[in-house]
C-alpha positions as CSV (number, residue, x, y, z in Angstrom):
1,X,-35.6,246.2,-63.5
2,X,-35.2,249.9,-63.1
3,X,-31.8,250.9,-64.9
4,X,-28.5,252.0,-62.8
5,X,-26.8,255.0,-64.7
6,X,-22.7,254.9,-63.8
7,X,-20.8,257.9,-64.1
8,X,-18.0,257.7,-66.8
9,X,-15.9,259.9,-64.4
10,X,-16.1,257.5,-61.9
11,X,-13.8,254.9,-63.6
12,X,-14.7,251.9,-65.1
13,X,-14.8,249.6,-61.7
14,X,-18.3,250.1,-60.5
15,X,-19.8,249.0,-63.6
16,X,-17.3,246.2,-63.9
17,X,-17.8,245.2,-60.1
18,X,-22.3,245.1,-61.4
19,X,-21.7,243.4,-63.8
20,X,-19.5,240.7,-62.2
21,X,-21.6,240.4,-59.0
22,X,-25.3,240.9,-60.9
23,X,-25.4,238.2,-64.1
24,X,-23.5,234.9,-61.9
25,X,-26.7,233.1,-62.3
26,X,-28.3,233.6,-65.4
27,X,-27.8,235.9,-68.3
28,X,-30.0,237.1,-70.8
29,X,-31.5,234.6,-73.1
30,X,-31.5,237.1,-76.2
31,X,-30.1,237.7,-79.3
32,X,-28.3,240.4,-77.9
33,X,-27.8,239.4,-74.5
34,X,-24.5,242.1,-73.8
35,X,-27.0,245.1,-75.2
36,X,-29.4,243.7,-73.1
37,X,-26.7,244.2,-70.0
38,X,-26.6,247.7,-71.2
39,X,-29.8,248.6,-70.7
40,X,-29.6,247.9,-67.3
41,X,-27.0,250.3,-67.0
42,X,-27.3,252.8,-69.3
43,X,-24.6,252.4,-71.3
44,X,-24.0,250.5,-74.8
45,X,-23.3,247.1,-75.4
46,X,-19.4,248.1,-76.7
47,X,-18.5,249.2,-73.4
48,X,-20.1,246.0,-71.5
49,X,-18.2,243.9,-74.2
50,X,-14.8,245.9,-72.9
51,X,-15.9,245.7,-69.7
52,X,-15.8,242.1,-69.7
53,X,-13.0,241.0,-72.0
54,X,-11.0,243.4,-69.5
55,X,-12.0,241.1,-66.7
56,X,-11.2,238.1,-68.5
57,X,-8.0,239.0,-69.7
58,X,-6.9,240.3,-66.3
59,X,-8.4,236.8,-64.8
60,X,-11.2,237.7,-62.4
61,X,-13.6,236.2,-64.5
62,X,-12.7,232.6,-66.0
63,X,-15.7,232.7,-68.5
64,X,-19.3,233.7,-69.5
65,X,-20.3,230.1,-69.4
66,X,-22.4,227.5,-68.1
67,X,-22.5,225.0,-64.7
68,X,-23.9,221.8,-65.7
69,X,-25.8,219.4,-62.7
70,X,-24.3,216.4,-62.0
71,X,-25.3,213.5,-64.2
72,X,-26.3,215.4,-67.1
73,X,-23.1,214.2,-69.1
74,X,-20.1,212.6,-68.9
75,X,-18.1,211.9,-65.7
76,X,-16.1,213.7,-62.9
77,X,-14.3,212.6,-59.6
78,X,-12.9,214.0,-56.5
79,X,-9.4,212.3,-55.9
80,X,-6.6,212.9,-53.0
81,X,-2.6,212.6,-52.8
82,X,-1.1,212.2,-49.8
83,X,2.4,213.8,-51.0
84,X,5.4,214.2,-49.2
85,X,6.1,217.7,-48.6
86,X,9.2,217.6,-50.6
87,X,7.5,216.5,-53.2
88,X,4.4,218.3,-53.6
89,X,5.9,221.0,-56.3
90,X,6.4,218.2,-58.4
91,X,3.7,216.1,-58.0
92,X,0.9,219.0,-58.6
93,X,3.1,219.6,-61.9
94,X,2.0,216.5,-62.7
95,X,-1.5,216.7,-61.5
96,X,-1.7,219.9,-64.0
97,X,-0.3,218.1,-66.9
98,X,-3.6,215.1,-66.7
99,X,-6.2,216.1,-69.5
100,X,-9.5,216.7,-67.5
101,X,-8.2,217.9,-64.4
102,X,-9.6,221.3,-63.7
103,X,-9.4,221.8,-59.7
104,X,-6.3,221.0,-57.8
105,X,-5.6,222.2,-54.6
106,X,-3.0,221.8,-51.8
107,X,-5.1,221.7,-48.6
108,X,-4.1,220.7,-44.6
109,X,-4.4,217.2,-44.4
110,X,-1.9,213.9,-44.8
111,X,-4.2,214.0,-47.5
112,X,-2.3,217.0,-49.2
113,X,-3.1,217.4,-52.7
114,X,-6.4,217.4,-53.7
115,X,-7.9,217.7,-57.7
116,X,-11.2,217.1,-59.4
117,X,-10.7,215.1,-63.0
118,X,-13.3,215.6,-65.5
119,X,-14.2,214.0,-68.6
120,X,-16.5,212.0,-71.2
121,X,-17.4,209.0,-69.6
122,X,-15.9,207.5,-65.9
123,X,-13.6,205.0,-67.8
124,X,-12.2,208.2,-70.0
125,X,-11.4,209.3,-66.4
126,X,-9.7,206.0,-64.5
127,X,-7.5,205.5,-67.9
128,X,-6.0,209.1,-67.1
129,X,-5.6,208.2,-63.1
130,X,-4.1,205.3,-63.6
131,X,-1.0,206.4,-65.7
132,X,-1.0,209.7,-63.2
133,X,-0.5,207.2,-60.4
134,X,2.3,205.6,-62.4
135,X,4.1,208.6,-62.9
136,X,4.3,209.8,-59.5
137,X,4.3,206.6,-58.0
138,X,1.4,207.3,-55.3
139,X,-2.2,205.8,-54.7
140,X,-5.0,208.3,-55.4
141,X,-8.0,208.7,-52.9
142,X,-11.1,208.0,-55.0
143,X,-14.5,209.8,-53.7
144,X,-17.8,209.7,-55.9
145,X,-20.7,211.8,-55.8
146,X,-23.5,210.0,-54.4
147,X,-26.0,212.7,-54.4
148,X,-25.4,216.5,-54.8
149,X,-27.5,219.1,-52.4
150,X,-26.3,222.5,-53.2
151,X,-23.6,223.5,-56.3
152,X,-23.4,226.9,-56.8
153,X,-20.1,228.8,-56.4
154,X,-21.8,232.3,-57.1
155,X,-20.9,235.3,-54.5
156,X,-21.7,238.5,-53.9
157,X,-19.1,240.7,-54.2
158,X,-20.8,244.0,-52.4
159,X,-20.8,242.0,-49.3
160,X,-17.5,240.8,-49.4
161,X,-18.7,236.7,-49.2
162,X,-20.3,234.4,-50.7
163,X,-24.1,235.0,-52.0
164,X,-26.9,234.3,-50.3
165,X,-28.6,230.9,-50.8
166,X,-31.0,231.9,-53.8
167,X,-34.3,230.5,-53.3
168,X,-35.1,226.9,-54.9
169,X,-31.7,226.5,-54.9
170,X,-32.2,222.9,-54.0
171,X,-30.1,220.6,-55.8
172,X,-32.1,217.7,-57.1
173,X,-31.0,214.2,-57.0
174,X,-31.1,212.9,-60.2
175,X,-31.3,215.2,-64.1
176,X,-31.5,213.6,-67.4
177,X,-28.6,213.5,-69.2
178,X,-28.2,215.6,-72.8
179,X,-29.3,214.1,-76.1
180,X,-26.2,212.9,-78.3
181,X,-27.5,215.9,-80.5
182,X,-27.3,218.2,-78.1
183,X,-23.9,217.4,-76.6
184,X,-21.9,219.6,-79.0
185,X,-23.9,223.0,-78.0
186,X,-22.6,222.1,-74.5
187,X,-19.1,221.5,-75.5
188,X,-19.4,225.0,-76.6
189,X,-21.0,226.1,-73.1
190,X,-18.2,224.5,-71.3
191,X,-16.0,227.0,-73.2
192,X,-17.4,229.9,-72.7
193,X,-19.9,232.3,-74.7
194,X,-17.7,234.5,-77.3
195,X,-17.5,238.2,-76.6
196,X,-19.7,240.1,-79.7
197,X,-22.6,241.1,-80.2
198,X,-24.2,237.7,-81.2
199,X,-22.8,235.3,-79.6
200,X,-25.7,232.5,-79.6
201,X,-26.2,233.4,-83.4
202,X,-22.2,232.4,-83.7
203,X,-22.8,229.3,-81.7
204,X,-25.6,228.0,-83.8
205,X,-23.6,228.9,-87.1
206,X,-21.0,226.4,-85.6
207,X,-23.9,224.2,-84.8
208,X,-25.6,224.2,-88.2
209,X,-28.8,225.3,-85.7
210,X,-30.9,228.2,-85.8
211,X,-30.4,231.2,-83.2
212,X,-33.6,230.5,-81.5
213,X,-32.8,226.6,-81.0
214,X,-29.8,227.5,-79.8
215,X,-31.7,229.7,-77.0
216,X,-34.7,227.3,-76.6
217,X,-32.4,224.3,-75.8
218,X,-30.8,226.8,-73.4
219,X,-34.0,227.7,-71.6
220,X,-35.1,224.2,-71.7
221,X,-31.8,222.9,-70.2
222,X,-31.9,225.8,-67.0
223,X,-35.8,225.3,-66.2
224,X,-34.8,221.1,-66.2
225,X,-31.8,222.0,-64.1
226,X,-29.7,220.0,-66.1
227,X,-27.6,223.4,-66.4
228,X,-27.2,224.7,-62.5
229,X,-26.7,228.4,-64.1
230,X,-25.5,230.1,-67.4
231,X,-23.8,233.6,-66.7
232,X,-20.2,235.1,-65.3
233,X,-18.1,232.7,-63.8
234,X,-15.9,234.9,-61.5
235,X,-12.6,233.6,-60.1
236,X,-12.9,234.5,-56.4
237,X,-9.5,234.3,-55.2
238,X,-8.4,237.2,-57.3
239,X,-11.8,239.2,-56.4
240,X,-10.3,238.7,-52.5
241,X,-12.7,235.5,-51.5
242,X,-8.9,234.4,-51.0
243,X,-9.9,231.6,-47.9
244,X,-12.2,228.0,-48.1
245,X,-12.0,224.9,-45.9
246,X,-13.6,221.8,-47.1
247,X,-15.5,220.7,-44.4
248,X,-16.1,216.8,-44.0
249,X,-18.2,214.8,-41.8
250,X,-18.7,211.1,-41.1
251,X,-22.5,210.7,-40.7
252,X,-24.6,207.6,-40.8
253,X,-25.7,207.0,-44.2
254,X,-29.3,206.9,-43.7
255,X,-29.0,210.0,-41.7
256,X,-27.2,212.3,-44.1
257,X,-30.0,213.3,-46.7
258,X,-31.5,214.9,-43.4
259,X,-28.4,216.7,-42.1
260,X,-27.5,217.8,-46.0
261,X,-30.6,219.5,-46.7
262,X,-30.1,221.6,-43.8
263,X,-26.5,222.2,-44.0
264,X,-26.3,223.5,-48.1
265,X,-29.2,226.1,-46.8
266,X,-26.7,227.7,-44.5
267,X,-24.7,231.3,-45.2
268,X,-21.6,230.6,-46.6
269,X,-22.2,227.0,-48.1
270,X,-21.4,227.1,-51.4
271,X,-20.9,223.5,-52.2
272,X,-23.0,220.3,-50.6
273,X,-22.8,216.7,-51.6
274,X,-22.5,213.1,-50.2
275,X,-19.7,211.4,-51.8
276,X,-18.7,207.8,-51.3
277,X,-16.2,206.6,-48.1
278,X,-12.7,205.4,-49.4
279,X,-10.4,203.3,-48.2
280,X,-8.8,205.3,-44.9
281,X,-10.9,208.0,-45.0
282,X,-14.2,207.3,-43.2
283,X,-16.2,211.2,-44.3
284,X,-19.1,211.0,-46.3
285,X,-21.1,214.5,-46.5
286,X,-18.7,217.5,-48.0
287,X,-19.1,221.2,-47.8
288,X,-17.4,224.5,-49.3
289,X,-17.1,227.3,-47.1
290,X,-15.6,230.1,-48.6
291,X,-14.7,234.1,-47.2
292,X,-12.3,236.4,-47.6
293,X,-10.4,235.6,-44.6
294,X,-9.9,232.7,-42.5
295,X,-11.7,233.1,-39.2
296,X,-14.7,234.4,-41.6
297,X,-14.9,230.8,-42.5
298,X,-14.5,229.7,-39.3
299,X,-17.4,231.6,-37.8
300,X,-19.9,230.4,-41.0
301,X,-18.7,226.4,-40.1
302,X,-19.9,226.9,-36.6
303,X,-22.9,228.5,-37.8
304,X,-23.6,225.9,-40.0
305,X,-22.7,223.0,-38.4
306,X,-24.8,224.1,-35.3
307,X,-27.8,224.8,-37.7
308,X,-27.3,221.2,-39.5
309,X,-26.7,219.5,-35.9
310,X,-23.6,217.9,-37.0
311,X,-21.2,218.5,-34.0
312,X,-21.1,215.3,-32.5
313,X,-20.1,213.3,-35.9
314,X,-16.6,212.9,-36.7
315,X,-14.9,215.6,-38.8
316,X,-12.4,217.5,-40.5
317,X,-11.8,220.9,-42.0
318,X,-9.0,220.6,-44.5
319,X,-8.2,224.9,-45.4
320,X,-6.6,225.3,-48.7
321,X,-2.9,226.5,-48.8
322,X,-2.4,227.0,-52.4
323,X,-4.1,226.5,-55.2
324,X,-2.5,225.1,-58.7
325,X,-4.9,224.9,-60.9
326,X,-8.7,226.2,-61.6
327,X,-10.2,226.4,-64.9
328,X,-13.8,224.9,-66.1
329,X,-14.9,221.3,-66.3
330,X,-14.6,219.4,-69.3
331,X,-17.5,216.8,-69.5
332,X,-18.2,217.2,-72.9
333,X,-14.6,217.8,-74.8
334,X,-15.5,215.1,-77.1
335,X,-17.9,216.9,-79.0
336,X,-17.0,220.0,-79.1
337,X,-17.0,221.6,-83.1
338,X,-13.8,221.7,-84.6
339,X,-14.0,225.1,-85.4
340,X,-14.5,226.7,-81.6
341,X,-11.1,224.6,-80.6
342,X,-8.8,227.5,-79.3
343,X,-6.0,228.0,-76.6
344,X,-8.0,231.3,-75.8
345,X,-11.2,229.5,-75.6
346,X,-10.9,228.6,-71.2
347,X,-9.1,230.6,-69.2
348,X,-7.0,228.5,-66.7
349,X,-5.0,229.7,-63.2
350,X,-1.9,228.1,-62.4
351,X,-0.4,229.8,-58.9
């Protein structure tokens, strides 16, 4: 890669805004992967370490961290509310307050809160449900993954939308899951990769591991795709990719896998999957569509959905009105090292 030298006297948002849109997917599997950064740059590894703890602390940037595949360890679900509008305040409070949820959203829909749970294992998860539906008093919507097509929440931020579908960025439908031995180094993942100069030598000190299996098992893990991407994990609504609609369609089951395929290929998708039907709600292949603006995401679903030929199924698009909580996923908490257990170790949003 030919190295990009930024003027000091320019201020220290270009660089910030390369280095937030250019290491999404994967960043260097080195020793020193923030000098590495530099290099690219032309400019030292101190000031990409500012450059970044600046981002976090102001909260574009959630965490240098990892996106694991579904299936590669512990559990996660996709549950509904439907909330009287009085209510809703209250009831998200709630929502917030359950260990493992990371994702909760109000969107348009009777259906009006909506919240992904994460955790060790699917009965970790139902245990937590069940004393959340006792508190509010309210039957949660339950909806499984069934088979993922496309994960990758990564944008690029020079064009204002969400990134381009990277090639062989077909999900596949089934990864092994992490050894027991291994679970601990993706507790540490989940967290998010410290900010000095070393940070996989840290990790493995944690570990009781060397560096280099500490950057081996990384490698292994992203050429298996039992980790989806290792690198910045940017928080778009504060970047301005403030708009998403999750697009839902009601297609006969042994026609989705053909319809899917096509439709997490298209501009704009960032998220495919099929997820199971529940009781009332009949829609069985989800998308993400996410811009900065509303009609932006309009124009990509009928793009989309013309490309994938799903116009004539049943459907909904369900916009997001606020959003009360976002942080990262939490399918390997249980093994995470005593040590690396921090408030400031995962930055979470509350709006």
């Amino acid at each position: 890669m030919n190295a990009r030298t930024f003027d000091p006297s320019a201020g220290p948002a270009p660089l910030r805004e390369a280095l937030l849109n250019d290491w999404q997917q994967r960043l260097p599997l080195v020793a020193q992967p923030f000098e590495a950064m530099g290099r690219r740059y032309g400019c030292s590894e101190a000031v990409v370490i500012e450059q970044l703890a600046q981002a976090l602390s102001q909260g574009s940037v959630s965490r240098l961290g990892g996106v694991f595949a579904p299936g590669s360890g512990g559990a996660g679900l996709l549950c509904a509310l439907a909330v009287p509008p009085e209510r809703l305040e209250a009831v998200a409070a709630l929502v917030n307050a359950v260990p493992g949820v990371n994702h909760n959203y109000e969107r348009e829909h009777a259906y009006s809160l909506w919240f992904v749970i994460t955790g060790p294992s699917r009965d970790w998860i139902e245990q937590r449900l069940r004393a959340l539906e006792q508190r509010c008093g309210l039957q949660a919507l339950r909806l499984p993954m069934v088979r993922p097509y496309r994960i990758n929440l990564g944008f690029d931020l020079r064009a204002r939308g969400p990134a381009p579908v990277p090639a062989g960025a077909a999900q596949p439908a089934r990864v092994r899951a992490i050894t027991p031995a291994q679970r601990p180094l993706a507790a540490l993942l989940e967290q998010g990769l410290p900010l000095q100069p070393r940070p996989f030598a840290a990790w493995a000190a944690a570990l009781g591991w060397t560096e280099a299996q500490v950057l081996s098992t990384l490698q292994a893990w992203l050429d298996e795709g039992v980790l989806r991407r290792l690198g910045v994990i940017v928080r778009h609504h504060e970047l301005g990719i403030a708009s998403n609609a999750m697009c839902v369609f009601d297609v006969p089951d042994d026609e989705v896998d053909a319809h899917a395929r096509v439709l997490a290929q298209q501009p704009g998708v960032t998220l495919c999957y099929r997820r199971e039907r529940g009781q009332g709600w009949p829609f069985n292949l989800f998308c993400m569509i996410h811009g900065r603006e509303r009609d932006a995401v309009r124009a990509a679903l009928d793009v989309a959905r013309e490309a994938a030929g799903l116009h004539a199924f049943p459907q909904a698009q369900l916009f997001s009105r606020r959003r009360f909580k976002q942080c990262g996923s939490g399918y390997f908490v249980d093994a995470l090292p005593a040590p690396a257990a921090s408030p400031s170790a995962q930055e979470c949003a509350h709006a």
